[in-house]
C-alpha positions as CSV (number, residue, x, y, z in Angstrom):
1,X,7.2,-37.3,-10.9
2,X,3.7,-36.2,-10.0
3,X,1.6,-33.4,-11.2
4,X,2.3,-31.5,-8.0
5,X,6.0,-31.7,-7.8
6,X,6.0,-31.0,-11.7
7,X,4.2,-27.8,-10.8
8,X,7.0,-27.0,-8.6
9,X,9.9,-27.7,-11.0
10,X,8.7,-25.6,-13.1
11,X,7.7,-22.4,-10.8
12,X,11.7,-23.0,-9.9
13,X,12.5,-22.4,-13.5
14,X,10.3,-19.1,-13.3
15,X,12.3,-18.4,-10.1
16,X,15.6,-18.7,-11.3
17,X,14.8,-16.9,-14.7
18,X,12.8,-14.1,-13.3
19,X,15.2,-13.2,-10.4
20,X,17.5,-11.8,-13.3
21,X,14.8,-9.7,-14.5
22,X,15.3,-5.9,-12.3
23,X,19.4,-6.4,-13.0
24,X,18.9,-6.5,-16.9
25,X,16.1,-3.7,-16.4
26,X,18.7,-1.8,-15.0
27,X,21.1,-2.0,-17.3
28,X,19.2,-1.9,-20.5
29,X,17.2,1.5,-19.4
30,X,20.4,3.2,-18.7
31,X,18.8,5.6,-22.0
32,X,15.5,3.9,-22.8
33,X,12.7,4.3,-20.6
34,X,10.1,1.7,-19.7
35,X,7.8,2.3,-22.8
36,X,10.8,2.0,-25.5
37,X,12.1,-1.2,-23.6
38,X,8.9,-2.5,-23.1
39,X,7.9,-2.5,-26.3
40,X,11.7,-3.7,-27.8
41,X,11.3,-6.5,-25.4
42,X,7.7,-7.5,-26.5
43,X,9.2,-7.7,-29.8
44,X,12.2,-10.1,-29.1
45,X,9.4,-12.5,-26.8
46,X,7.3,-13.0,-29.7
47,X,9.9,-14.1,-31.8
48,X,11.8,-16.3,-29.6
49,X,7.9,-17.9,-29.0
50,X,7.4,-18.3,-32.5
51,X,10.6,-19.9,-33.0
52,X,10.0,-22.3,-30.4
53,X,6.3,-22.5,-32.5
54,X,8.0,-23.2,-35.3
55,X,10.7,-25.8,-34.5
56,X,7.7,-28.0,-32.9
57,X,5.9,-27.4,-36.0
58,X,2.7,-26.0,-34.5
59,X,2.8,-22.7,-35.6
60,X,0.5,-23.3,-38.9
61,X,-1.9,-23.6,-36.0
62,X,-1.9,-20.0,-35.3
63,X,-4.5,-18.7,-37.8
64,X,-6.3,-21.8,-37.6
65,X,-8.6,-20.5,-33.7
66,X,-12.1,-18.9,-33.2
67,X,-12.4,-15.5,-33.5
68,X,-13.1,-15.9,-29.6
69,X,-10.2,-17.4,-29.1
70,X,-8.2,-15.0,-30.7
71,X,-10.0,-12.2,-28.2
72,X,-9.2,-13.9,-25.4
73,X,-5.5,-14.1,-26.1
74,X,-5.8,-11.2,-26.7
75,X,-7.2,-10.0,-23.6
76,X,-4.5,-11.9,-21.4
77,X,-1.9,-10.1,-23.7
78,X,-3.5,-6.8,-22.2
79,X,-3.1,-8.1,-18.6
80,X,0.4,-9.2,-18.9
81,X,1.1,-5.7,-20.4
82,X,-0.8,-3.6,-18.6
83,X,1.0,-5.3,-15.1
84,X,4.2,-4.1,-16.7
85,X,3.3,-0.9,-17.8
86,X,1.7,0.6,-14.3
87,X,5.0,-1.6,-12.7
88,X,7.4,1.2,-14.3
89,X,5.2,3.4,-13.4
90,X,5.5,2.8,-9.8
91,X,9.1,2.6,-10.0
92,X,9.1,6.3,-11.9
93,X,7.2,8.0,-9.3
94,X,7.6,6.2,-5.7
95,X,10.8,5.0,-4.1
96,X,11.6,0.9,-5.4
97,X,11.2,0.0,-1.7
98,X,7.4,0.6,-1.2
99,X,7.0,-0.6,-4.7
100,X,8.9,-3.9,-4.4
101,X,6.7,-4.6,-1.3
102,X,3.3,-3.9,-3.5
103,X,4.9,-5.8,-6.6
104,X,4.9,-9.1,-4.7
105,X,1.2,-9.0,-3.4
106,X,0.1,-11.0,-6.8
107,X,0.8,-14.2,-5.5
108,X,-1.8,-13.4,-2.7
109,X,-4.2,-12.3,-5.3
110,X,-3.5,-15.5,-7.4
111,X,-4.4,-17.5,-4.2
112,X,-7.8,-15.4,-4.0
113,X,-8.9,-14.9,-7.5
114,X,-8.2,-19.3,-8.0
115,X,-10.8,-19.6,-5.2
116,X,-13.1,-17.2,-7.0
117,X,-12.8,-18.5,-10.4
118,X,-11.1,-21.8,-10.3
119,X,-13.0,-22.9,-7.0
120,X,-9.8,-24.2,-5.4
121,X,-9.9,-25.3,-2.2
122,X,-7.7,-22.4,0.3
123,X,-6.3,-24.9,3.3
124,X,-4.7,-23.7,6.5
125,X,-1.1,-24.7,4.5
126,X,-1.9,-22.4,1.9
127,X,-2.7,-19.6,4.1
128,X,0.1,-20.0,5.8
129,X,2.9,-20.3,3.1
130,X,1.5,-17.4,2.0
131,X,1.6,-15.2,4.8
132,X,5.1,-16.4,5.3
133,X,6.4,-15.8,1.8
134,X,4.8,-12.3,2.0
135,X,6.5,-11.7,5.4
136,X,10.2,-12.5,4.0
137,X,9.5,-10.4,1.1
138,X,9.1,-7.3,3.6
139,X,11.9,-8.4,6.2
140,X,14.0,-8.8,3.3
141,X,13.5,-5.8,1.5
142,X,13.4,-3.3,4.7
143,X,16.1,-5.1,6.9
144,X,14.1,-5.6,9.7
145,X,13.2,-1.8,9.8
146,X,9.2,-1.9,8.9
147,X,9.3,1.9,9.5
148,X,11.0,2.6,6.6
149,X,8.2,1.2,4.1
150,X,6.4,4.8,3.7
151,X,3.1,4.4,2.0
152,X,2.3,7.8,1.8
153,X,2.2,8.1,-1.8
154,X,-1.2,6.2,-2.0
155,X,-2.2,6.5,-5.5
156,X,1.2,5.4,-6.6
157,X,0.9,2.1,-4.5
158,X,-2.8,1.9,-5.7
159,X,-1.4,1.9,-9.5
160,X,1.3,-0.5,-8.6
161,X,-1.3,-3.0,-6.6
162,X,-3.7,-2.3,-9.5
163,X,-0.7,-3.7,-11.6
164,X,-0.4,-6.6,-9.4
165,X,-3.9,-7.7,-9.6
166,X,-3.8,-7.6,-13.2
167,X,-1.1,-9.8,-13.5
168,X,-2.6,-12.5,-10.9
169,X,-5.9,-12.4,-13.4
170,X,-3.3,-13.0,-16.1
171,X,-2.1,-16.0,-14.4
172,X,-5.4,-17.7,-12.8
173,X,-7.2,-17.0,-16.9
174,X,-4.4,-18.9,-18.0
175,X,-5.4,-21.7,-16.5
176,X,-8.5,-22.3,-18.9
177,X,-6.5,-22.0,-22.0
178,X,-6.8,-25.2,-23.8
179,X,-5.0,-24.6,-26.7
180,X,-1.0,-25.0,-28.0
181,X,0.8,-23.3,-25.3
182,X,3.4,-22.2,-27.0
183,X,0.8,-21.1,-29.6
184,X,-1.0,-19.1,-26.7
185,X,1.9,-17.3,-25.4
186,X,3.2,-16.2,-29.1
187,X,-0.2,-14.7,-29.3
188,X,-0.1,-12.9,-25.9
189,X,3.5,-11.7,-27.1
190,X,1.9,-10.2,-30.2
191,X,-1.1,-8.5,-28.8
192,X,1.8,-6.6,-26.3
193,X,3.8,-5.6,-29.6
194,X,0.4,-4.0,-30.7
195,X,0.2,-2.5,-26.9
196,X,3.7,-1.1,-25.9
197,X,3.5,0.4,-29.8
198,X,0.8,2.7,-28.6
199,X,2.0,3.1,-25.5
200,X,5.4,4.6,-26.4
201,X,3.7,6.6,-29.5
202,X,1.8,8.4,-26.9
203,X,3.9,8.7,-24.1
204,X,7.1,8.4,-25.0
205,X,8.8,8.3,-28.6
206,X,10.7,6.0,-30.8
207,X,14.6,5.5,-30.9
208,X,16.4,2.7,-31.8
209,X,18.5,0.8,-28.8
210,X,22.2,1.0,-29.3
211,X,24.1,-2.3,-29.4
212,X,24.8,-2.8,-25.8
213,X,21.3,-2.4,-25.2
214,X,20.2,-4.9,-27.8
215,X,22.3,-7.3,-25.8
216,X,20.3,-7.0,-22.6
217,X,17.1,-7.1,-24.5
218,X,17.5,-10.0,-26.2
219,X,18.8,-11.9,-23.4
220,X,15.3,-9.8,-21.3
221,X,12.8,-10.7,-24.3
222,X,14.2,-14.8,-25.2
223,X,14.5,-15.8,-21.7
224,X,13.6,-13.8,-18.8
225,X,10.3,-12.6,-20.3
226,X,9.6,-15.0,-23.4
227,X,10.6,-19.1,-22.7
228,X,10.5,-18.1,-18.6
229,X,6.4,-17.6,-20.0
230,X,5.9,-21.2,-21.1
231,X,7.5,-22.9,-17.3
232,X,5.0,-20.0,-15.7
233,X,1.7,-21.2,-17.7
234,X,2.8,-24.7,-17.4
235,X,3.1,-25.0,-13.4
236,X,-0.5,-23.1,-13.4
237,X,-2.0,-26.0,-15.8
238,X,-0.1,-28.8,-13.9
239,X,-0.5,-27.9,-10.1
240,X,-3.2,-25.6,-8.7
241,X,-2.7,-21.6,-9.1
242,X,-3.1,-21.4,-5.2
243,X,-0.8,-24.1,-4.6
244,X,2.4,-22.5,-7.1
245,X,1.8,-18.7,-6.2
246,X,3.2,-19.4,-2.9
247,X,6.4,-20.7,-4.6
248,X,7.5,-16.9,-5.9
């Protein structure tokens, strides 16, 4: 199998996994809000990584990077949380409707940003698979009915877009990681621990989940956002970031 079509098997695998993500949201926020979950979930992701670290006996390679390396992780950590933290947001204040539709501009800013910092080509077929994709994420989401996409709330949707465009720099960064991938994501799954801590000390508190929500986090923070992490950075490295965004 080529590089290309390697790409795309594994954006699939991000498909599949991540299309499970809003109904174990749901369910697992029924009394924890997005900070307490959040930070739960980071929790579960970076041990499931480290497991996976630790099985392909890598992870004595962890304390073993550059003090710049180690800040850069660390700064892609920031991104990844950052996206999730002002996506709750949006859903909090603003209907899930006009959010969904700003949610899913990332993969147009994952085209852009590549040709800005990865100097990939942007071809006609690009362009339009993107436009495309875009446009069945609105028809989808409103039912034919664009009228009922109200973007009043502007500051809301410029959070949520602001969310967006931090996870896209997330993804196109990724690309110029050259370490242990498993390595790099157990590190960006730390750095969000550190993160979603001080995020629900200051604007939330702490409880601890009951066992039905344990159940949906675990499932949440092994697959949906931990291993799904490793197919996501791997189809960036193997295909082009303009050429996979398309795919979600």
């Amino acid at each position: 199998m080529s590089k290309k079509y390697r790409g795309v098997f594994y954006v699939g695998l991000c498909i599949f996994l991540w299309s499970m993500i809003p109904l174990f949201a749901k369910l697992s926020q029924l009394r924890l809000d997005h900070h307490q979950y959040l930070f739960y979930s980071s929790i579960i992701s970076f041990l499931s990584l480290l497991s996976v670290a630790l099985v392909r006996k890598k992870a004595h390679e962890l304390f073993n990077y550059s003090g710049k390396m180690y800040a850069f992780l660390s700064l892609l950590g920031f991104l990844d949380f950052f996206f999730y933290l002002l996506l709750y947001f949006g859903y909090q204040k603003a209907q899930g409707l006009e959010v969904l539709v700003m949610q899913y501009t990332w993969p147009i800013f994952i085209v852009l940003l590549s040709v800005l910092i990865l100097r990939e080509t942007l071809g006609f077929n690009k362009l339009l698979a993107l436009f495309f994709g875009f446009l069945g994420v609105v028809i989808v989401l409103t039912k034919g009915h664009l009228s009922h996409i109200d973007l009043s709330n502007v500051n809301v949707i410029l959070i949520v877009l602001l969310g967006s465009f931090s996870f896209a720099l997330f993804s196109v960064l990724s690309k110029k990681v050259s370490i242990d991938l498993t390595n790099a994501v157990t590190i960006y799954f730390f750095t969000a621990i550190i993160y979603s801590f001080i995020s629900m000390q200051t604007f939330s508190s702490f409880i601890v989940p009951s066992f039905n929500e344990w159940i949906f986090i675990l499932i949440n923070g092994v697959l949906l956002n931990g291993i799904s992490y490793l197919f996501w950075i791997k189809a960036l490295q193997t295909s082009d970031a303009s050429f996979v965004a398309p795919f979600i």
